[in-house]
C-alpha positions in Angstrom: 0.0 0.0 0.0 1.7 3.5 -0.8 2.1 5.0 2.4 0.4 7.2 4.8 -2.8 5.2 3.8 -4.3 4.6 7.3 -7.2 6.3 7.4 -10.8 4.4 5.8 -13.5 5.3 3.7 -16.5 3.1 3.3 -18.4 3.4 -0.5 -20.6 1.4 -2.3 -19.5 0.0 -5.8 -21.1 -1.6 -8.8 -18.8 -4.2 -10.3 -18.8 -7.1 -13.1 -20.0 -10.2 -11.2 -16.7 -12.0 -12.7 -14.5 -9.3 -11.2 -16.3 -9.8 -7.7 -15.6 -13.2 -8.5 -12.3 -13.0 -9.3 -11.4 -11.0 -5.9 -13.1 -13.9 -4.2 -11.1 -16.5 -5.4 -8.2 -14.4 -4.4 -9.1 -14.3 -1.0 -10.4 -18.1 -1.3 -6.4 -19.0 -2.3 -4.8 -16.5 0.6 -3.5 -14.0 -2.3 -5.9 -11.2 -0.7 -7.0 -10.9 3.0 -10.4 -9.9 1.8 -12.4 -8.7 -1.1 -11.7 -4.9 0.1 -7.8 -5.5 0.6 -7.7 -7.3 -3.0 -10.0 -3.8 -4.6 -7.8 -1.0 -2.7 -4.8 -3.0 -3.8 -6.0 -2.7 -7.6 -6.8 1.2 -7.1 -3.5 1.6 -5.5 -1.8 0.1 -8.7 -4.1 2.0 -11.0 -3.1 5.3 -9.0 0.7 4.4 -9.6 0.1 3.9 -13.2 -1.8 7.2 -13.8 1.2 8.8 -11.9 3.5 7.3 -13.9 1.8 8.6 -17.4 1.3 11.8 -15.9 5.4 12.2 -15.3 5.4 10.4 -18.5 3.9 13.2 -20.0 5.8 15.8 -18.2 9.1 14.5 -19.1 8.1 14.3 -22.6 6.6 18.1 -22.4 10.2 19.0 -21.0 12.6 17.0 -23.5 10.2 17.8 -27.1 7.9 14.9 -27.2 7.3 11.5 -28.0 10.5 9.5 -29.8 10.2 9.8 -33.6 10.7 6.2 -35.2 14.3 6.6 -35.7 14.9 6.9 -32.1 13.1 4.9 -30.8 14.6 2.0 -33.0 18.4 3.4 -31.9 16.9 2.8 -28.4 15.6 -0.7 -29.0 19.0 -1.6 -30.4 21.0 -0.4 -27.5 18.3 -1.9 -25.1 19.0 -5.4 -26.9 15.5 -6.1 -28.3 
């Protein structure tokens, strides 16, 4: 969990049944404590990503933009892939 998270909110969400499902299971198989734990552990990785493309975006912003094709090839080659 990212830190300073102590503090609790109850809310009421609508989900896909095979989501709720899926969160069971997890708990079922000890990969979750319960279904909350296993849903604030997939909006704390959602929140990380969206922070991520947000300096994403700010770095780019800062250094011209996205790669042009050229580059990004040059940096697939040094990279190995």
């Amino acid at each position: 969990m990212m830190s300073g998270m102590t503090a609790k909110a109850k809310i009421a969400v609508s989900l896909p049944v095979e989501l709720v499902e899926r969160a069971q299971q997890a708990v079922a198989e000890g990969r979750a404590s319960s279904v909350s734990a296993y849903v604030a552990d997939a909006l704390v990785q959602k929140t990380k990503l969206d922070d991520l493309a947000s300096l994403l975006g700010e770095m780019l912003a800062e250094t011209g933009g996205p790669l042009i094709s050229e580059e990004a090839a040059e940096a697939d080659r040094a990279l190995g892939r």
